[in-house]
C-alpha positions as a Markdown table, in Angstrom:
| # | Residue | x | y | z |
|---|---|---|---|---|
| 1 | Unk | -53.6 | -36.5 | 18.4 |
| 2 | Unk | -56.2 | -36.4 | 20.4 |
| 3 | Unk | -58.1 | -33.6 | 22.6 |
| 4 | Unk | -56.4 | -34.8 | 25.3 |
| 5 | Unk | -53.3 | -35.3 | 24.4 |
| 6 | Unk | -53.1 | -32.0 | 22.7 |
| 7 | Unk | -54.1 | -30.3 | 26.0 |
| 8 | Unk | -51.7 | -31.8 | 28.1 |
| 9 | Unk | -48.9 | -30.9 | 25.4 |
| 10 | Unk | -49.9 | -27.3 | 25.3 |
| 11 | Unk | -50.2 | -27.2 | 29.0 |
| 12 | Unk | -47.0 | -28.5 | 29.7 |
| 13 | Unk | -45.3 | -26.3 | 27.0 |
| 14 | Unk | -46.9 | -23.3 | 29.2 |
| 15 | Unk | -45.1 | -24.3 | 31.9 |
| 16 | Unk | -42.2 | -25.0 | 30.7 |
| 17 | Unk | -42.2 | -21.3 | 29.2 |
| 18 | Unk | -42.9 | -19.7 | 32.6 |
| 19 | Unk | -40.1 | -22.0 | 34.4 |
| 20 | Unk | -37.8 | -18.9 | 34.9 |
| 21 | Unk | -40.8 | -16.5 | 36.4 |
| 22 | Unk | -41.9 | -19.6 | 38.8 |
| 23 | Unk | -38.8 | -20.0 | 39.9 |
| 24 | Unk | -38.6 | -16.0 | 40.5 |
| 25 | Unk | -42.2 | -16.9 | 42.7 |
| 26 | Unk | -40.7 | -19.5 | 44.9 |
| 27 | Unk | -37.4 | -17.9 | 45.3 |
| 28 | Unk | -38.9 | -14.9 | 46.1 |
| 29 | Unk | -40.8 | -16.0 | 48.4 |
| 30 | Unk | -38.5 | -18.0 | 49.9 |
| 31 | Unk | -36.1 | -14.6 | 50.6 |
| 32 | Unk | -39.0 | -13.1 | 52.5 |
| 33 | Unk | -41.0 | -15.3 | 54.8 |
| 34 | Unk | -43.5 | -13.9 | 56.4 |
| 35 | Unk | -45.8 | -15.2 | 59.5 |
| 36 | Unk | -49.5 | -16.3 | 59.2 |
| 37 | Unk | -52.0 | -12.9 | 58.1 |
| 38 | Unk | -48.8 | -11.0 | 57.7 |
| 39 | Unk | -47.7 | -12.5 | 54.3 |
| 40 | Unk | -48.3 | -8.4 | 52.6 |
| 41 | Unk | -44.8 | -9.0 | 50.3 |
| 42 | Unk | -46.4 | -12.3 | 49.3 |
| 43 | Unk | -49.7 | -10.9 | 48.6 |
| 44 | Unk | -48.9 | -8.3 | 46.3 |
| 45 | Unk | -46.3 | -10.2 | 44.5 |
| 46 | Unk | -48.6 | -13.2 | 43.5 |
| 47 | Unk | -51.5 | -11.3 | 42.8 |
| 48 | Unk | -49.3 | -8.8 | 40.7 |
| 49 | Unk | -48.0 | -12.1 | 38.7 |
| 50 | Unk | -51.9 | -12.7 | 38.0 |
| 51 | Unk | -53.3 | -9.7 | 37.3 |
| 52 | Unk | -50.2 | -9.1 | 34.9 |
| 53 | Unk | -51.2 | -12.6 | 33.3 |
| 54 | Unk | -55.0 | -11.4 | 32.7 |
| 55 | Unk | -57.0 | -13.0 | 36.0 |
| 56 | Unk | -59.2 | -11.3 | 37.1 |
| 57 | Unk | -58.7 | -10.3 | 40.9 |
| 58 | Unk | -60.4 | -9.9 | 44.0 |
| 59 | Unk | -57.1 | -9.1 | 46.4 |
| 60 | Unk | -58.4 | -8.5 | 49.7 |
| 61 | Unk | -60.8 | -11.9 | 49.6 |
| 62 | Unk | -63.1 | -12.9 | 52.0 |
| 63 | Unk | -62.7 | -10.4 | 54.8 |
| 64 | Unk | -59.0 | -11.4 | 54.6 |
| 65 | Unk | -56.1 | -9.0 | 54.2 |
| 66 | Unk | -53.9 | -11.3 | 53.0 |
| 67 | Unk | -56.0 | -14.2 | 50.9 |
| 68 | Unk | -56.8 | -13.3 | 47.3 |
| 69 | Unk | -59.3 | -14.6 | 44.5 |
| 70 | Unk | -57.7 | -14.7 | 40.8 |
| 71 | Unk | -60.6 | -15.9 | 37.8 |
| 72 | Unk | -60.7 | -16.6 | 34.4 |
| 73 | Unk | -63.3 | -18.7 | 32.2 |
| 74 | Unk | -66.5 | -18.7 | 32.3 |
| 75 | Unk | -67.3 | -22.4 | 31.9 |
| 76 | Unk | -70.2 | -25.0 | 33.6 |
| 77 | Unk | -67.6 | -26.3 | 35.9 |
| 78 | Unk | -65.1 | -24.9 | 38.8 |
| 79 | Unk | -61.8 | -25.9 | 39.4 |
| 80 | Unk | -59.9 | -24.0 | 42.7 |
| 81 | Unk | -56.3 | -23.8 | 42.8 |
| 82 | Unk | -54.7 | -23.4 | 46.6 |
| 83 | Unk | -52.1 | -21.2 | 46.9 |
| 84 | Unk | -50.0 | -20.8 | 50.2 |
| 85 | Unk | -47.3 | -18.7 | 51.4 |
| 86 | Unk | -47.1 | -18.2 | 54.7 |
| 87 | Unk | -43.5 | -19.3 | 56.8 |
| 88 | Unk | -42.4 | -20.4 | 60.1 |
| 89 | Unk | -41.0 | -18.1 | 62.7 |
| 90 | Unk | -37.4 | -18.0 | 63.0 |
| 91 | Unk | -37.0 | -20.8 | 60.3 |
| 92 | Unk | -38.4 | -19.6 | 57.4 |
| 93 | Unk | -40.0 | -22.0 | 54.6 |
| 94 | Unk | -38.9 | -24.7 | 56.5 |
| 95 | Unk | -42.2 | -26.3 | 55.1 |
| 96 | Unk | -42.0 | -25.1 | 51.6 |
| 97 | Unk | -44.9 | -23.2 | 51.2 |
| 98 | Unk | -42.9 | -21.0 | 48.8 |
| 99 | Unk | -43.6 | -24.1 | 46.5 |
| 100 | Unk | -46.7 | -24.5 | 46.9 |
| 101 | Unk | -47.6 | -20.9 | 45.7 |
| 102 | Unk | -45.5 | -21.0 | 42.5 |
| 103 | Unk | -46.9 | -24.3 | 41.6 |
| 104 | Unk | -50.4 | -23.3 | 41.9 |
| 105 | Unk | -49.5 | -20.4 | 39.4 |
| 106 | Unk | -47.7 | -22.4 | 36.9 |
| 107 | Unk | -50.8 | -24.8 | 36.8 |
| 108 | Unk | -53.0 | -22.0 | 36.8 |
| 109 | Unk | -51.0 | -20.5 | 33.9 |
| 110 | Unk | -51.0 | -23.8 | 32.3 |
| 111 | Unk | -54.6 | -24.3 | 31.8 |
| 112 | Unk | -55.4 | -20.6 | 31.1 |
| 113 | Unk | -55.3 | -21.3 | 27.6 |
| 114 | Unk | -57.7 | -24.1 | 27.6 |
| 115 | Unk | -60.9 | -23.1 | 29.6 |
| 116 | Unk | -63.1 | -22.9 | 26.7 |
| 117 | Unk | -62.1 | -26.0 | 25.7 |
| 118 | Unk | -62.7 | -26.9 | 29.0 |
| 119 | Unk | -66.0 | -25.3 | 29.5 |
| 120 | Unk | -64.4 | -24.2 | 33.2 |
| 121 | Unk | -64.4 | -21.3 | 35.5 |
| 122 | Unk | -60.3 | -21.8 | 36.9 |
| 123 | Unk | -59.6 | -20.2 | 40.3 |
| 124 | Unk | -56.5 | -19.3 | 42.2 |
| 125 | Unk | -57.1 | -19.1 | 45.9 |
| 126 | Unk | -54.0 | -17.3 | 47.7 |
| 127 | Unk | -55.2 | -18.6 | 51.4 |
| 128 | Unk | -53.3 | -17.6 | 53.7 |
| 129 | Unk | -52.1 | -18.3 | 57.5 |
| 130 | Unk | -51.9 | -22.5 | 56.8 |
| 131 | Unk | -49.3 | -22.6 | 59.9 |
| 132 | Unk | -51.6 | -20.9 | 62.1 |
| 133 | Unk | -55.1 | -19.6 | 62.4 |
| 134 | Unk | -56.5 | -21.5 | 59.4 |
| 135 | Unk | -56.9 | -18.9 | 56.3 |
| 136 | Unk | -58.7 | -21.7 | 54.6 |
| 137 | Unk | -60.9 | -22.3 | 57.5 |
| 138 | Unk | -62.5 | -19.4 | 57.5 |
| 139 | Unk | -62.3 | -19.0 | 53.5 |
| 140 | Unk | -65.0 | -22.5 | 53.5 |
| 141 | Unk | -66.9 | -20.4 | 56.4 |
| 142 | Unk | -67.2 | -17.3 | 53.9 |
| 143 | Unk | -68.2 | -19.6 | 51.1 |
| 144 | Unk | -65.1 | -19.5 | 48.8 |
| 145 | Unk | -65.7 | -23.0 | 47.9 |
| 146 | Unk | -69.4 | -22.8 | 48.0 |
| 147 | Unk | -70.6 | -24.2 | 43.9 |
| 148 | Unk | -66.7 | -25.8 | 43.2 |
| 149 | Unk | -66.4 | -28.9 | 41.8 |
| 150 | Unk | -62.9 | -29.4 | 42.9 |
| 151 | Unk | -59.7 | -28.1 | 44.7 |
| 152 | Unk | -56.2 | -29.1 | 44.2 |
| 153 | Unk | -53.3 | -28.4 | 45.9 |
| 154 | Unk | -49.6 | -29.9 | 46.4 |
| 155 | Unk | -47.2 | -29.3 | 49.6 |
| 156 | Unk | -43.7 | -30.2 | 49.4 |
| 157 | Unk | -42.1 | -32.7 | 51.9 |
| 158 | Unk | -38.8 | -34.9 | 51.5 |
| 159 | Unk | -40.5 | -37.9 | 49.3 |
| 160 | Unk | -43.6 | -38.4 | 46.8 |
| 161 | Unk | -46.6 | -39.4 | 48.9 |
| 162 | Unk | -50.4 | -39.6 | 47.5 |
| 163 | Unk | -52.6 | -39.3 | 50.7 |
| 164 | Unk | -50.6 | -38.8 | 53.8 |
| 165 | Unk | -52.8 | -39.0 | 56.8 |
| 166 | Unk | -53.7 | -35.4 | 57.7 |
| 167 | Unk | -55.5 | -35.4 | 61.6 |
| 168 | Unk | -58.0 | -32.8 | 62.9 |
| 169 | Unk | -56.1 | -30.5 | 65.1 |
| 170 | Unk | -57.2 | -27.9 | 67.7 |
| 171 | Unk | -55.0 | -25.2 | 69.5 |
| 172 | Unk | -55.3 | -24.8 | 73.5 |
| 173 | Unk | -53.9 | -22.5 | 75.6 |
| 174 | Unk | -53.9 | -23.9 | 79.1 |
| 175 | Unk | -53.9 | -21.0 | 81.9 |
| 176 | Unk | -52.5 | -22.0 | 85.3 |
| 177 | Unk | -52.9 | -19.8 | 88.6 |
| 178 | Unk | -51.4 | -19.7 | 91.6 |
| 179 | Unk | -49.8 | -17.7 | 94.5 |
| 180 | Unk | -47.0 | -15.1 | 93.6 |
| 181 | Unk | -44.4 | -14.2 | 95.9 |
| 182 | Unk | -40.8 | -13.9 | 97.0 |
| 183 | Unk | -38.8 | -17.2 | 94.8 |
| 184 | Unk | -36.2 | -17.3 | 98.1 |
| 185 | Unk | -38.6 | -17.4 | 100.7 |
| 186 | Unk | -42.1 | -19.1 | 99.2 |
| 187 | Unk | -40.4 | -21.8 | 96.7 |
| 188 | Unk | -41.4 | -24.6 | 98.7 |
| 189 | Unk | -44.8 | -23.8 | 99.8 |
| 190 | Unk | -47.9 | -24.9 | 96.8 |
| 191 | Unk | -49.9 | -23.1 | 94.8 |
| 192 | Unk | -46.3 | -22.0 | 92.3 |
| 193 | Unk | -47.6 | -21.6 | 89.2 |
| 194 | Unk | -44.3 | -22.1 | 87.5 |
| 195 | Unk | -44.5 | -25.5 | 89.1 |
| 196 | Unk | -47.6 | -26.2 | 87.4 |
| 197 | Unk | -46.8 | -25.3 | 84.2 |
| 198 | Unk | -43.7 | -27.0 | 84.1 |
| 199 | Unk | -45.5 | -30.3 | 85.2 |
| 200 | Unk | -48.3 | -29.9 | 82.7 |
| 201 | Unk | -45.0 | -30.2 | 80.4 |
| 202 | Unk | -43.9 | -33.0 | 81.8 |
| 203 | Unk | -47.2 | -34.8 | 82.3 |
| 204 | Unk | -48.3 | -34.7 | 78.3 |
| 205 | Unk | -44.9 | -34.5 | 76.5 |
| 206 | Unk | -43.6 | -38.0 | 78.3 |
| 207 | Unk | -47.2 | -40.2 | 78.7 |
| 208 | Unk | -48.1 | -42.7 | 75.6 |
| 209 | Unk | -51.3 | -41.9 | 73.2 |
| 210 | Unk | -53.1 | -43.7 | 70.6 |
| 211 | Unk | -51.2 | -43.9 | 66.9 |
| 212 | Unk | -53.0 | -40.8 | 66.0 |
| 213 | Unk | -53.2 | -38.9 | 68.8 |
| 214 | Unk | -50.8 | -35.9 | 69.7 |
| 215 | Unk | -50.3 | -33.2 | 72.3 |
| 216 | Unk | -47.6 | -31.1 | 71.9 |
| 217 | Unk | -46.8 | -27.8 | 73.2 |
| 218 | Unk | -44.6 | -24.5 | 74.7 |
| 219 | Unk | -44.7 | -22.3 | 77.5 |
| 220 | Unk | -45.2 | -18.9 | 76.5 |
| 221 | Unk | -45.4 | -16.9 | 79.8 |
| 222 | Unk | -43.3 | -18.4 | 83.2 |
| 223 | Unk | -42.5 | -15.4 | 84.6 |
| 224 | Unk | -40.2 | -12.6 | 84.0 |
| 225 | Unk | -37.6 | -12.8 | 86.7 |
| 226 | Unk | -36.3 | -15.5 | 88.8 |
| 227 | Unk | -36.7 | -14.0 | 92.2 |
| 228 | Unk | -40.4 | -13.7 | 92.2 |
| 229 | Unk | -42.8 | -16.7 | 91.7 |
| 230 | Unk | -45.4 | -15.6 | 88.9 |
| 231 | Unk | -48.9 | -15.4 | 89.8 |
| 232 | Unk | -50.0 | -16.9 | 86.2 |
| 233 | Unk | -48.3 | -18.9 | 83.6 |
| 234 | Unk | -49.7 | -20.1 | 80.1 |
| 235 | Unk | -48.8 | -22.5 | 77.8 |
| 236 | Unk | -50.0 | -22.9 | 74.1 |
| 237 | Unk | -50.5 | -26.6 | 72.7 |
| 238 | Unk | -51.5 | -28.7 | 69.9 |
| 239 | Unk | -54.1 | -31.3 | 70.1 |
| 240 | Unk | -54.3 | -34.0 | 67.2 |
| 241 | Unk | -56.7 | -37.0 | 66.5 |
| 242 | Unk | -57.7 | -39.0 | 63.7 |
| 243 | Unk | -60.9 | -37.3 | 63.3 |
| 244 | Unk | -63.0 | -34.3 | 64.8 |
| 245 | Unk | -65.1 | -36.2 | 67.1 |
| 246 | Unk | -61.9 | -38.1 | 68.4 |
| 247 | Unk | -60.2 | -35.1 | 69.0 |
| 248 | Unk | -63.3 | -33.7 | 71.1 |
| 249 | Unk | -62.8 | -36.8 | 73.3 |
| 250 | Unk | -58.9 | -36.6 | 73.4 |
| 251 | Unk | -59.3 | -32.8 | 74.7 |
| 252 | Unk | -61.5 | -33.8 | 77.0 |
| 253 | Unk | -59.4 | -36.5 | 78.4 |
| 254 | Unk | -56.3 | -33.8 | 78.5 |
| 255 | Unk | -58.4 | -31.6 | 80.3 |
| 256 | Unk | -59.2 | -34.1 | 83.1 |
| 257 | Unk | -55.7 | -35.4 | 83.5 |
| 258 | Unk | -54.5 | -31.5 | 83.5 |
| 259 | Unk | -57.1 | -30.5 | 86.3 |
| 260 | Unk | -56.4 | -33.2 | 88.4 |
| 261 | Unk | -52.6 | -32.9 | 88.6 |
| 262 | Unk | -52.8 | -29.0 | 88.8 |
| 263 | Unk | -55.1 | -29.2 | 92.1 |
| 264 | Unk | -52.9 | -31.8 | 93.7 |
| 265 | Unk | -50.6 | -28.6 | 93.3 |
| 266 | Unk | -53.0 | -26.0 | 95.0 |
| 267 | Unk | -53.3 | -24.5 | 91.4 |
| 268 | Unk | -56.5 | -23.5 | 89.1 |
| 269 | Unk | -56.5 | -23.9 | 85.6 |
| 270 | Unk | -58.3 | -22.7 | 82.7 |
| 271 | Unk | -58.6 | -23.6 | 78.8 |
| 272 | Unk | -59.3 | -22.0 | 75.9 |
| 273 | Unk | -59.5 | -22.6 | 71.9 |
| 274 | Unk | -56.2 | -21.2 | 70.0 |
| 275 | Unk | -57.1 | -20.4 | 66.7 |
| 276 | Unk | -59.7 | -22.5 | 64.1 |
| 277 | Unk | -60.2 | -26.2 | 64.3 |
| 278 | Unk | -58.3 | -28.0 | 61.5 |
| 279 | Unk | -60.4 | -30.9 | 60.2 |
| 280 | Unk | -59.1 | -34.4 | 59.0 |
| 281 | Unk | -58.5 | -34.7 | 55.2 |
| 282 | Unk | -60.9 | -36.6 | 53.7 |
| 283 | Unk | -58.7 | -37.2 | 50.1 |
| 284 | Unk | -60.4 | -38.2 | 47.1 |
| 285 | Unk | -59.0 | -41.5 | 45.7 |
| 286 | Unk | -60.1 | -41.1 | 42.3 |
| 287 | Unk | -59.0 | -37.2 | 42.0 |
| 288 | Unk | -55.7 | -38.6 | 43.7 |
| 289 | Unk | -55.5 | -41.4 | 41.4 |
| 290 | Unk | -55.2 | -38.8 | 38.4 |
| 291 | Unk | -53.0 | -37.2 | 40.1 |
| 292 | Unk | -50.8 | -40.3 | 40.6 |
| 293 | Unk | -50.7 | -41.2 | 36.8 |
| 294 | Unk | -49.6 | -37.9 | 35.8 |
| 295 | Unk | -46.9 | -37.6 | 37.9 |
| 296 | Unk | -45.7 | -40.9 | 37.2 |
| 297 | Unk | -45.2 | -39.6 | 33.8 |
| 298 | Unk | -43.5 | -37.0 | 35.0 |
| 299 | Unk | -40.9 | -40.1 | 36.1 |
| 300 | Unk | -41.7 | -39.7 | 39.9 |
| 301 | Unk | -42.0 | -42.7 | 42.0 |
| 302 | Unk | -44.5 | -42.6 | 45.1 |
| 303 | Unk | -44.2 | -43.6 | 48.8 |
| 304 | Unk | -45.9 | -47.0 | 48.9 |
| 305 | Unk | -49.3 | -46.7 | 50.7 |
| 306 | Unk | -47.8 | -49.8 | 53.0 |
| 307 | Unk | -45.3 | -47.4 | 53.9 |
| 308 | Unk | -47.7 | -44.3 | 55.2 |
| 309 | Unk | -48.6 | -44.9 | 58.8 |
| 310 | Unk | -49.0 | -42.2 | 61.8 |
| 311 | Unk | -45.7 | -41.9 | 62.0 |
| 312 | Unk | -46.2 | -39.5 | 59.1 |
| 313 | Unk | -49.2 | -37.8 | 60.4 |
| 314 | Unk | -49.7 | -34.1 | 60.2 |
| 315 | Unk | -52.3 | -31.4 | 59.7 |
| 316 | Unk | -53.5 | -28.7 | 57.5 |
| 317 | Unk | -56.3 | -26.5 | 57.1 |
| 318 | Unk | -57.3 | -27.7 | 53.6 |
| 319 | Unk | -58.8 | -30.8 | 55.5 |
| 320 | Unk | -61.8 | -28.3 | 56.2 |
| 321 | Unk | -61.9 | -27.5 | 52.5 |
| 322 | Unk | -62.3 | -31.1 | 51.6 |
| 323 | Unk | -65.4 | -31.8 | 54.1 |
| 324 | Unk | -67.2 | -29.4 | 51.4 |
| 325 | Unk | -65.3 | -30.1 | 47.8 |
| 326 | Unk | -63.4 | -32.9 | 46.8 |
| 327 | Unk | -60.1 | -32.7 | 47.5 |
| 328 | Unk | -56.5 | -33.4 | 46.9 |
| 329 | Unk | -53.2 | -32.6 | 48.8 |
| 330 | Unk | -50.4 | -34.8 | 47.6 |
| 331 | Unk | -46.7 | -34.3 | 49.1 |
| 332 | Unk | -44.5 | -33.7 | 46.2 |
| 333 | Unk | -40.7 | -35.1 | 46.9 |
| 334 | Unk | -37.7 | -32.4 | 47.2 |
| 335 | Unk | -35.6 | -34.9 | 48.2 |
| 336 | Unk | -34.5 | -33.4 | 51.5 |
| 337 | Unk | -32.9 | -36.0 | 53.3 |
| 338 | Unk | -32.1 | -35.9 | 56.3 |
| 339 | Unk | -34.5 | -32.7 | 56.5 |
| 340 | Unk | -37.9 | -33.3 | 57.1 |
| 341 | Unk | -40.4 | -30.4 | 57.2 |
| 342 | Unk | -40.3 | -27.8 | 60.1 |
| 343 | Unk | -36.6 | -28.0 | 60.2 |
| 344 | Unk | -33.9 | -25.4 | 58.8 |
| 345 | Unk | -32.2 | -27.7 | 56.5 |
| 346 | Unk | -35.8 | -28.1 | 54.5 |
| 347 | Unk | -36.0 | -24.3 | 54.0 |
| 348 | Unk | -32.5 | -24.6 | 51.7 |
| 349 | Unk | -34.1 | -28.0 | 50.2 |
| 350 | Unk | -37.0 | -25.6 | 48.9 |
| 351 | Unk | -34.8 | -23.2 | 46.8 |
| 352 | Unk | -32.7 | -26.3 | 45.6 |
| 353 | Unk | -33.0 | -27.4 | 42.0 |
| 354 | Unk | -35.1 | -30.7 | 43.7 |
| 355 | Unk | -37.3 | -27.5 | 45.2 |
| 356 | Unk | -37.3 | -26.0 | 41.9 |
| 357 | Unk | -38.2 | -29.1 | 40.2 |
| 358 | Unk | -40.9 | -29.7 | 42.4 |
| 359 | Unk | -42.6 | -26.6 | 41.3 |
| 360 | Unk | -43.0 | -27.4 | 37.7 |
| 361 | Unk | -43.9 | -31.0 | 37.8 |
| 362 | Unk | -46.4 | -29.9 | 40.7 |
| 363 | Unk | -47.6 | -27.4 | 38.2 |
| 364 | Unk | -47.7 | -30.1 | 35.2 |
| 365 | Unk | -49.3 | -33.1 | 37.5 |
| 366 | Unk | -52.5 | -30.6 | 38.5 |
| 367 | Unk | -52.9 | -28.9 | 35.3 |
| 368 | Unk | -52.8 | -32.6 | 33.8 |
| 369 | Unk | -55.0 | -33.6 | 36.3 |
| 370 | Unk | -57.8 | -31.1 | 36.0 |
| 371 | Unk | -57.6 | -32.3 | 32.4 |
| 372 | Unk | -58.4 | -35.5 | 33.3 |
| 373 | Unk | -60.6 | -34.9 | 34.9 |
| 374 | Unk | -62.7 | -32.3 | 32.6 |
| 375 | Unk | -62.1 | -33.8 | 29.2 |
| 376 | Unk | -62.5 | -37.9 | 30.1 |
| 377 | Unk | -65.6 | -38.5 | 30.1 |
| 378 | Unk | -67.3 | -39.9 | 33.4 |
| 379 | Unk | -64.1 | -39.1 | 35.1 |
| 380 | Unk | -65.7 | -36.0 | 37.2 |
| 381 | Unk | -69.4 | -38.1 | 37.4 |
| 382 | Unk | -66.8 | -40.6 | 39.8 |
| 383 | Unk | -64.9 | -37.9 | 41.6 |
| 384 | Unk | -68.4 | -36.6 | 43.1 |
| 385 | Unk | -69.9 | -39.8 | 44.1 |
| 386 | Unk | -67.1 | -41.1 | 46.0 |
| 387 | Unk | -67.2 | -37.3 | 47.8 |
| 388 | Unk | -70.8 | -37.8 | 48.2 |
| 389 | Unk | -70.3 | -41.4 | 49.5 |
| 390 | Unk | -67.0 | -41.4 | 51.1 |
| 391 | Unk | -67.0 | -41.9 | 54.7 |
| 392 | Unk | -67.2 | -38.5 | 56.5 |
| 393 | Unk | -64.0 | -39.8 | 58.6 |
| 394 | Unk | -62.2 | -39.8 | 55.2 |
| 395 | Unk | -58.7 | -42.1 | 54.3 |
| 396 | Unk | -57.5 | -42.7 | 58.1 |
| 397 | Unk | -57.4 | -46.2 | 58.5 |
| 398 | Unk | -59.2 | -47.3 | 61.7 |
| 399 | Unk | -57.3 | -47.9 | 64.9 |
């Protein structure tokens, strides 16, 4: 038997012998959601799984409360791990992020054993706040992936999937003021900024984009009660392209169309950045082509790529992380249907024994991959040149 071969064997026998604590991880964390930067329960459960399993731990990384850095080996080449754990409001882990973080253990777990072997430094990076704010946006800002060779991660979602299109995404809040005054006696006259804010709403959510672009949003301030006109109203949205600088000119557009209807109205209107700008994902093909093997071995069977179009566009703040590092984030199938992320039904699909499953072939298919990747020869050689030559706009077909 080869090196190889006897590395993946051990690995996967380590994950098969921690298949009742990772379950314990993704259950656990599935029973207490918590929202972006408040994940404490989270925290001190996964790092007290690490420390307990001989990493050593850095638990309030990188300025944040709630991110943590768990090392071992002291080998040539670095490998990150991303962990997530943050959930939705009112819905939970209605994107199965409860997954992701026990799956990044078992893999870390898996490989512990075999850094000399190796020669790598292995790195668990609990990031937290994916759903909002960015954790992993700032983490690349404070240099957590400054001198890595590679990062890995997997996110459920209801069907195997190698490189979904991840877009660049920016938060605005959009601002409207008007005139306040009696509802009974004023509601006709302009200048209602209720008005406007309702017909910002109605102007974005039912106009035609580009396949990539999005604009989606709510209104989080119309008033408080119905017989007087507010004086200021505010809504929070989402704005998606295919890449950064397309999403610079899609704001701008937004912005244009926003400030013409809102002075037709006798309103003013102001905008302002929500939270970190999510960059596209700029996948590696070869990293993800490891990836795919090993998971085929696992007996999965993947989305064909004639299959992933815009339609199954999203974002994620480990796009930034790939700019810097090469980079994977493959969907792992939990076989949700008809839940797709983001709704209740995919929050039970992520404790189900498809959830559960997905957390140790997730584990298996990285920890085989990072083999792959350190042990065949040339194999990491090919995963930095295509980073170093890969278009900067990354695996987003072209309109």
């Amino acid at each position: 038997m080869s090196d190889l071969e006897a590395a993946k064997q051990l690995a996967r026998t380590k994950v098969e012998e921690q298949e009742r604590l990772l379950r314990e991880i993704s259950h656990g964390l599935a029973a207490r959601p918590e929202l972006a930067m408040e994940e404490e329960y989270a925290h001190l459960f996964l790092t007290g799984v690490l420390e307990r399993k001989g990493f050593d731990l850095v638990r309030h990384a990188y300025d944040l409360p709630t991110a943590f850095a768990a090392s071992a080996g002291q080998g040539r080449r670095h490998i990150v791990l991303c962990a997530e754990y943050d959930a939705l409001p009112d819905i939970g882990h209605a994107c199965g992020h409860n997954i992701i973080g026990a799956a990044a253990i078992g893999a870390a777990l898996a490989l512990q054993p075999l850094l000399d072997l190796l020669d790598c430094r292995l790195t668990v990076l609990g990031t937290p706040a994916e759903e909002a704010v960015g954790g992993k946006v700032l983490m690349v800002e404070q240099g957590a992936f400054d001198g890595v060779d590679a990062a890995l991660m997997v996110h459920p979602a209801p069907h195997d999937m190698l490189i979904a299109p991840m877009l660049a995404l920016q938060g605005r809040v959009i601002r409207v003021t008007g005139k306040s005054g009696h509802a009974s006696t004023m509601h006709t006259r302009k200048g209602n900024a209720l008005d406007g804010i309702v017909e910002i709403y109605r102007l974005l959510a039912y106009r035609s984009y580009g396949p990539y672009e999005r604009c989606h949003g709510v209104i989080t301030q119309g008033g408080t009660v119905p017989n007087v006109i507010p004086d200021t109203t505010s809504a929070l949205y989402y704005l998606r392209a295919r890449v950064k600088d397309d999403l610079a000119l899609f704001s701008e557009q937004i912005e244009r169309e926003v400030t013409s209807l809102l002075s037709e109205l006798g309103c003013t209107v102001k905008f302002e950045d929500e939270g970190e700008l999510y960059r596209e994902m700029k996948a590696n093909k070869t990293l993800a082509g490891l990836y795919r093997s090993n998971l085929e071995a696992r007996g999965r069977e993947f989305v064909p790529e004639i299959f992933v179009g815009p339609e199954s566009a999203a974002s994620t703040d480990m796009g930034n992380v790939s700019q810097v590092v090469p980079s994977i984030h493959p969907m792992i199938g939990i076989d949700s249907g008809p839940y797709m992320n983001h709704q209740r039904g995919f929050a039970d699909a992520a404790v189900s024994p498809e959830g559960d499953k997905a957390v140790i072939d997730g584990a298996i298919g990285m920890a085989w991959c990072v083999i792959d990747l350190l042990l065949r020869e040339g194999v990491l050689d090919a995963v930095q040149q295509e980073f170093l030559l890969a278009d900067a706009i990354g695996t987003l077909p072209k309109e």
